[in-house]
C-alpha positions as CSV (number, residue, x, y, z in Angstrom):
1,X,-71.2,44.1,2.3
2,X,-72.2,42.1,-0.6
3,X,-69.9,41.7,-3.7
4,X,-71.1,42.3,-7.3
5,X,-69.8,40.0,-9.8
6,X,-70.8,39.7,-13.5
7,X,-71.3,36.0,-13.9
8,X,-74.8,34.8,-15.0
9,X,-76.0,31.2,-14.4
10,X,-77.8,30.2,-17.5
11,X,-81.4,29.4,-16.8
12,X,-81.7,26.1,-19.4
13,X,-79.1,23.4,-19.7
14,X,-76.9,23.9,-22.8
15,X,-75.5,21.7,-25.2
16,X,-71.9,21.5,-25.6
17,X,-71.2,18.3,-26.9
18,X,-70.3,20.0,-30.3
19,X,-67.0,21.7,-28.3
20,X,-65.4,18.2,-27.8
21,X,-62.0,18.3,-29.5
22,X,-61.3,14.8,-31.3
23,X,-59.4,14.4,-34.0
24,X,-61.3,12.2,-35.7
25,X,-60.2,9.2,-38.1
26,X,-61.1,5.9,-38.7
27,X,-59.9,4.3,-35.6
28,X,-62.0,5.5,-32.6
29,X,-62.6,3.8,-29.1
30,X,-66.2,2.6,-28.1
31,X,-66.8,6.0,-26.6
32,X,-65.6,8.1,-30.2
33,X,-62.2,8.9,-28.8
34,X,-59.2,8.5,-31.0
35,X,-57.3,5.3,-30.9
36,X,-53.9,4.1,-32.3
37,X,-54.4,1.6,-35.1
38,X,-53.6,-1.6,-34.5
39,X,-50.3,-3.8,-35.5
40,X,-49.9,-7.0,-36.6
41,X,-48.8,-10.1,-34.0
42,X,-45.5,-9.9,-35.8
43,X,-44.9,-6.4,-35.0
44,X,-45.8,-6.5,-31.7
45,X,-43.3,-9.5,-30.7
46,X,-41.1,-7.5,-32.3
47,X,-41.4,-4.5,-30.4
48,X,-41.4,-6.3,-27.1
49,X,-38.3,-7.6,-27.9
50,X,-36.8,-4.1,-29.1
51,X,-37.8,-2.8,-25.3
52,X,-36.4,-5.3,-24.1
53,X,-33.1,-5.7,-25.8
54,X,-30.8,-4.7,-23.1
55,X,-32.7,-6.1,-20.2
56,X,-30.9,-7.6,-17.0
57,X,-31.1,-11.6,-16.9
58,X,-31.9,-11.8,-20.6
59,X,-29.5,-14.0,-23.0
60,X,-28.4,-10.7,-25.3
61,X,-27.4,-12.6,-28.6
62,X,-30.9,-14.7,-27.8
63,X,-32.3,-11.4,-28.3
64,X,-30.9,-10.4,-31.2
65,X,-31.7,-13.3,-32.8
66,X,-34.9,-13.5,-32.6
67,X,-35.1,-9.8,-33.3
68,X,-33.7,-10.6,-36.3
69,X,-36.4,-13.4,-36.9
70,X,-39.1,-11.5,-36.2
71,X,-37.6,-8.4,-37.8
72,X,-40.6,-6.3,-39.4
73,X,-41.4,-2.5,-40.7
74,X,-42.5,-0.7,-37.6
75,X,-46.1,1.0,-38.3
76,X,-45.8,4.6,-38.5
77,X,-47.5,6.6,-35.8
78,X,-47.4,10.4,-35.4
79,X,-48.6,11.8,-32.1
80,X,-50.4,14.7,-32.4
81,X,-50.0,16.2,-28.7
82,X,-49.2,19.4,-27.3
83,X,-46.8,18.0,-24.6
84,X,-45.1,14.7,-25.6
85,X,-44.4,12.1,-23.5
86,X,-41.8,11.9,-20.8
């Protein structure tokens, strides 16, 4: 007993590069897929240091200090995704 079904195989290849979500902007990987925009050195050591402020084996006031040295505006970044991060 054969089944009917109502699917139909399209007889020519189709192009549906044009149904790619991206959002777009002016920072886009080598493949056209949206990037964050970069930061500045300053910004970075001072993030590292941020996640790593309470560490184990880390001098804490060291920390701080040199949090404080390297203390800069954090670059805003909104993520625009349906499920955040966990």
């Amino acid at each position: 007993m054969s089944e009917k079904h109502s699917y139909i195989n399209p007889s020519e290849k189709q192009d549906l590069s044009h149904l790619e979500a991206s959002a777009g902007g002016e920072h886009l990987d080598e493949h056209g897929w949206p990037t964050t925009p970069p930061i500045s050195d300053r910004e970075c050591i001072f993030r590292c240091l941020e996640n790593c402020e309470q560490l184990a084996g880390l001098d804490r006031k060291q920390v701080k200090r040199l949090m404080e040295e390297f203390y800069t505006m954090k670059t805003e970044h909104v993520r625009n995704e349906e499920y955040p991060a966990l």
